[in-house]
C-alpha positions as YAML, in Angstrom:
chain: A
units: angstrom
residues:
- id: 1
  name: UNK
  ca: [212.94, 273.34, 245.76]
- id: 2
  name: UNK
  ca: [211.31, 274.80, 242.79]
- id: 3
  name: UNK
  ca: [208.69, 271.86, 243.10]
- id: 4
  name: UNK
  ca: [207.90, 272.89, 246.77]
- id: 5
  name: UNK
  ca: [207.03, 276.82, 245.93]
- id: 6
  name: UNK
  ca: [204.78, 275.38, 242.46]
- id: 7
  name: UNK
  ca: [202.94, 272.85, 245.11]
- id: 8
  name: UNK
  ca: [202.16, 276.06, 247.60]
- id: 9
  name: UNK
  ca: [201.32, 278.06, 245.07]
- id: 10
  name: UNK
  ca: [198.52, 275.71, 243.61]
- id: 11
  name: UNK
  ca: [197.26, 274.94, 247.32]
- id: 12
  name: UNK
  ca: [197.21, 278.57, 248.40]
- id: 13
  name: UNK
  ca: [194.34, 279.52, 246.40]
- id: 14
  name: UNK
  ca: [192.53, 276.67, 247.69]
- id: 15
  name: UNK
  ca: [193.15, 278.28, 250.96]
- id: 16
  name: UNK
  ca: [192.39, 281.23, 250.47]
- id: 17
  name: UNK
  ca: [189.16, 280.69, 249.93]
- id: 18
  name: UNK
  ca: [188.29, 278.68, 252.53]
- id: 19
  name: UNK
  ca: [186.13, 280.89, 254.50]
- id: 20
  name: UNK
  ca: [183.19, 280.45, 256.75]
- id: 21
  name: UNK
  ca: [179.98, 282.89, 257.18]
- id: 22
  name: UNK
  ca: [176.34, 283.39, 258.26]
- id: 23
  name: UNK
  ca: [173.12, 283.57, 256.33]
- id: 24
  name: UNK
  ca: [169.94, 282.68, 255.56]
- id: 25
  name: UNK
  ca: [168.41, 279.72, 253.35]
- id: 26
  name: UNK
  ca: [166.03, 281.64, 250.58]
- id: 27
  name: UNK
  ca: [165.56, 278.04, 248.78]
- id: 28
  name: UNK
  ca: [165.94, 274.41, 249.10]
- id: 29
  name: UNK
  ca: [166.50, 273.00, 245.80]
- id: 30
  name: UNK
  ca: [167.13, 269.27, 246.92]
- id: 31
  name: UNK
  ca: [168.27, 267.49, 249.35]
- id: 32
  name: UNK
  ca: [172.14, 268.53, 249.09]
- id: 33
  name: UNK
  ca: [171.76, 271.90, 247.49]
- id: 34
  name: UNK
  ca: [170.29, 274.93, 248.52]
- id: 35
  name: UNK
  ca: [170.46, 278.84, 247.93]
- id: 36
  name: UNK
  ca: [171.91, 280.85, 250.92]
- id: 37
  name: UNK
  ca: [171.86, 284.67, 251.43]
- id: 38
  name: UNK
  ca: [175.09, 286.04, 253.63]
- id: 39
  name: UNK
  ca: [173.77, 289.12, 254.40]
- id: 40
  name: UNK
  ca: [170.89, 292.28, 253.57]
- id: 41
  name: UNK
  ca: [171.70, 293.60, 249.89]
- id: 42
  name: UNK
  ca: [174.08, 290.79, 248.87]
- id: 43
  name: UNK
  ca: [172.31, 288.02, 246.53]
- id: 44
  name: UNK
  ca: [171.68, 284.36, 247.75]
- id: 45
  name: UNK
  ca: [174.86, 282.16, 247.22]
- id: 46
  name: UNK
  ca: [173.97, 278.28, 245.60]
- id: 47
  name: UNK
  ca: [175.51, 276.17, 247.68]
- id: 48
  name: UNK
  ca: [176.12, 272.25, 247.89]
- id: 49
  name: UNK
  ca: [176.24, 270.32, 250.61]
- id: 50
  name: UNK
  ca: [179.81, 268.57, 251.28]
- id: 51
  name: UNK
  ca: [180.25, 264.78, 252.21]
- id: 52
  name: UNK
  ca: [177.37, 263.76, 251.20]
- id: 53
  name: UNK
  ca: [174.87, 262.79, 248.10]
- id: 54
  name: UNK
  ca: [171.32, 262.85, 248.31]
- id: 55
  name: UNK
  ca: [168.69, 261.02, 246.17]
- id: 56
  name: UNK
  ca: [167.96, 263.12, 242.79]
- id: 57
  name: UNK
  ca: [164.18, 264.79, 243.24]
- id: 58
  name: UNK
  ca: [162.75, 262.90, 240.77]
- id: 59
  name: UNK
  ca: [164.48, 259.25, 242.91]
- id: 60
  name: UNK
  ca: [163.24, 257.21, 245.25]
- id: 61
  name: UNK
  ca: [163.67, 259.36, 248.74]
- id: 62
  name: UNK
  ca: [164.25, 263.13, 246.79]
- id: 63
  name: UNK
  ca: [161.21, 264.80, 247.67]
- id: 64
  name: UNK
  ca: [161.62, 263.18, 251.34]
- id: 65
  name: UNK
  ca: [165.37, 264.59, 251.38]
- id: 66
  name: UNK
  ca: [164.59, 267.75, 250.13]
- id: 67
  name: UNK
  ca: [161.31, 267.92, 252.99]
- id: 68
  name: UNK
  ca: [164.23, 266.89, 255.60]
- id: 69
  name: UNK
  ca: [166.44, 269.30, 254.39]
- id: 70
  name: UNK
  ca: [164.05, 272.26, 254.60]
- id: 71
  name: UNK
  ca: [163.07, 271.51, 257.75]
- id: 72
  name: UNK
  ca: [166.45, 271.25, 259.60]
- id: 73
  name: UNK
  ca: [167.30, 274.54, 258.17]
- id: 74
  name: UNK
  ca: [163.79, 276.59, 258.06]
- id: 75
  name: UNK
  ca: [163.95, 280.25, 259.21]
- id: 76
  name: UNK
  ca: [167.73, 279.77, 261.28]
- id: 77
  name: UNK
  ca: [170.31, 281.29, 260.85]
- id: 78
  name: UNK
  ca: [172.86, 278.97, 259.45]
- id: 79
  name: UNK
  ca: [176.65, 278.53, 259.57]
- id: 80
  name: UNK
  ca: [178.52, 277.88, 256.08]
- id: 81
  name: UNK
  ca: [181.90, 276.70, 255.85]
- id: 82
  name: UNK
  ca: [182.75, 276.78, 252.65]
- id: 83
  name: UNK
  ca: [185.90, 274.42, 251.67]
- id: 84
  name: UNK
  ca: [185.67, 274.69, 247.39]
- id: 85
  name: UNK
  ca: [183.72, 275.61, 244.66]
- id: 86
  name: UNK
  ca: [182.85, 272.85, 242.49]
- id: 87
  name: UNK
  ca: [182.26, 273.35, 238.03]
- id: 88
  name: UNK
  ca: [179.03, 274.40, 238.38]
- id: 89
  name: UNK
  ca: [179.79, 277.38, 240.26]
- id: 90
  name: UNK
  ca: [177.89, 276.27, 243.59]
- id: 91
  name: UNK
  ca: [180.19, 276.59, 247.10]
- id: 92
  name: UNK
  ca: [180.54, 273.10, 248.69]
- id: 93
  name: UNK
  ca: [180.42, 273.65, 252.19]
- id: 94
  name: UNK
  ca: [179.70, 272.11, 255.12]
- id: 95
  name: UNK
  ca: [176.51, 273.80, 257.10]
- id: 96
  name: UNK
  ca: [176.03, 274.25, 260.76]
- id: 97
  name: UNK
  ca: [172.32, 275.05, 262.19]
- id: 98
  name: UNK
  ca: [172.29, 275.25, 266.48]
- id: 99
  name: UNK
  ca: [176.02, 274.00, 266.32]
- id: 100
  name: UNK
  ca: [174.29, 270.54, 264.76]
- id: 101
  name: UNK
  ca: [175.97, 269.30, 261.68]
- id: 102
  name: UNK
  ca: [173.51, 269.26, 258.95]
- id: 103
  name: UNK
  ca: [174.95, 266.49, 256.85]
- id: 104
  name: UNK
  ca: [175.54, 264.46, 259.32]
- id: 105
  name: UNK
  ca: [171.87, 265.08, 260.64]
- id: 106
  name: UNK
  ca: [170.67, 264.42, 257.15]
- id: 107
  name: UNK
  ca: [172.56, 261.02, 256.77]
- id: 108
  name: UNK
  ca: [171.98, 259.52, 260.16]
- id: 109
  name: UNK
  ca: [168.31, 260.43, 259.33]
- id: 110
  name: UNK
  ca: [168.82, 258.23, 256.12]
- id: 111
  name: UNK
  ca: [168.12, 261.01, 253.70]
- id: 112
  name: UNK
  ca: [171.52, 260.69, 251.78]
- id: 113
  name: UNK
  ca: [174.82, 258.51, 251.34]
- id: 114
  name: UNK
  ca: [177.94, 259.31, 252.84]
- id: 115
  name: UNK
  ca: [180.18, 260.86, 249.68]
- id: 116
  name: UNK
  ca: [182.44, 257.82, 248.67]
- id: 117
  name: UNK
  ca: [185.36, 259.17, 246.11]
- id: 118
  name: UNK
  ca: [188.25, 257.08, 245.16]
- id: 119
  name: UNK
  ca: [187.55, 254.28, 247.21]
- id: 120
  name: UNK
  ca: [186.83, 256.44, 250.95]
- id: 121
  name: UNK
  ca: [183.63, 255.74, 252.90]
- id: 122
  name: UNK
  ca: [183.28, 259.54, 252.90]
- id: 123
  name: UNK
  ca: [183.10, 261.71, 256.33]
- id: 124
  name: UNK
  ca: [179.72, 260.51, 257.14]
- id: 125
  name: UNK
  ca: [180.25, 256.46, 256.86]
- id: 126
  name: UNK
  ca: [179.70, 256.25, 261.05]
- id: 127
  name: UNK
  ca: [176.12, 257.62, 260.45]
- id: 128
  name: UNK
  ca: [175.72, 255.89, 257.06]
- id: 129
  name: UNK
  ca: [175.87, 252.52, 258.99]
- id: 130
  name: UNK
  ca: [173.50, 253.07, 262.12]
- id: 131
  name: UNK
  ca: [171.06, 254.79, 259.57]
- id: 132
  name: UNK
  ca: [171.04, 251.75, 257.37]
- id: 133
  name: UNK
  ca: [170.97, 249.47, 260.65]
- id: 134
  name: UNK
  ca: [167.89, 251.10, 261.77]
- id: 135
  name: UNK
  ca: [166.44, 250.68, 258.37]
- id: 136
  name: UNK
  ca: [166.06, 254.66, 258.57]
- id: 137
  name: UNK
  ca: [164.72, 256.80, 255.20]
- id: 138
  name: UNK
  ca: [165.75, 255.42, 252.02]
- id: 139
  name: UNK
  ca: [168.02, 252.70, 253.68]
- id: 140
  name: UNK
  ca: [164.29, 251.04, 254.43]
- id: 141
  name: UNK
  ca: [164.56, 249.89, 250.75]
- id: 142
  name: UNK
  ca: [167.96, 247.35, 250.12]
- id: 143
  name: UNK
  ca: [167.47, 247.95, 246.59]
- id: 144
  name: UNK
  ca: [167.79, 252.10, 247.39]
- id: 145
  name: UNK
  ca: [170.24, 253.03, 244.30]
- id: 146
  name: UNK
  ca: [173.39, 255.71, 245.09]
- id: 147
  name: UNK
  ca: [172.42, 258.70, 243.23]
- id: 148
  name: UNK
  ca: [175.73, 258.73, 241.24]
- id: 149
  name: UNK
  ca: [174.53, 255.21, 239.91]
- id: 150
  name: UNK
  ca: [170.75, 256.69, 239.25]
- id: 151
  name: UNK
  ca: [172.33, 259.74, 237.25]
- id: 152
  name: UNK
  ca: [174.22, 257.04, 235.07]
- id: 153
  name: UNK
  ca: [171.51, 255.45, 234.69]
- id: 154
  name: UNK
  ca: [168.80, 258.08, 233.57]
- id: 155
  name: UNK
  ca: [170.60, 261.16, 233.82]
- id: 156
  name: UNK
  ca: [169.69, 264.25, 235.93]
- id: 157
  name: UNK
  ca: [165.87, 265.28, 236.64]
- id: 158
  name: UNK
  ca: [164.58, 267.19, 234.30]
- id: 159
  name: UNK
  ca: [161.76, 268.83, 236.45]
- id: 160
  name: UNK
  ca: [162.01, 270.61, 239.94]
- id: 161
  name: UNK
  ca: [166.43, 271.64, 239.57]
...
């Protein structure tokens, strides 16, 4: 029993702040993380894009995912749905622009991977596929690298973040 009340009391907070608002982009910074203000007076929020990993700016495809990103979400009003906050303080949420997923918009465009953790395809897999079918974006190049494997490889951009 004791187990059951230490389990809901580590998920609650999770829960808690689960939440879901309105704002305004101020910046793109890439092509999976922006800066979002909720409302007049209250300072822009950094948020990353959920279920998804775009190509680092200074990658094949960045500047291209960042351009993509900035236009689906240019001077709208957006939706955030923010699920966590990850250890660099930045929301990871999933963002809504004319009821349009954005992630999925972005992916299916071939502007980013689907997030694969732990062995999952990640929520965007479905668009993913036809994007690379189509030979869409980055998925025009077979040797396009996952920018987990890039960051490995040479570490994060040091220009432009």
């Amino acid at each position: 029993m004791w187990q059951k009340i230490l389990c809901i009391g580590l998920l609650f907070p999770l829960c808690a702040h689960a939440r879901v608002w309105l704002g305004e982009v101020t910046h793109v910074s890439d092509g999976d993380t922006l800066w979002i203000k909720p409302g007049p007076g209250v300072a822009p929020r950094k948020v990353r894009l959920l279920g998804l990993d775009a190509p680092e700016l200074c990658q094949a495809g960045g500047m291209a995912a960042r351009a993509a990103l900035q236009a689906l979400v240019a001077k709208q009003p957006v939706q955030v749905s923010v699920d966590f906050q990850d250890s660099y303080g930045r929301d990871l949420a999933r963002l809504q622009v004319d009821g349009r997923d954005v992630g999925a918009t972005l992916v299916g465009a071939g502007h980013a991977w689907s997030s694969r953790w732990r062995g999952s395809v990640g929520p965007y897999a479905v668009q993913e596929a036809s994007a690379k079918a189509a030979g869409l974006g980055l998925f025009a190049d077979p040797a396009a690298e996952l920018p987990r494997d890039f960051r490995k490889r040479h570490g994060p951009c040091q220009t432009g973040r």
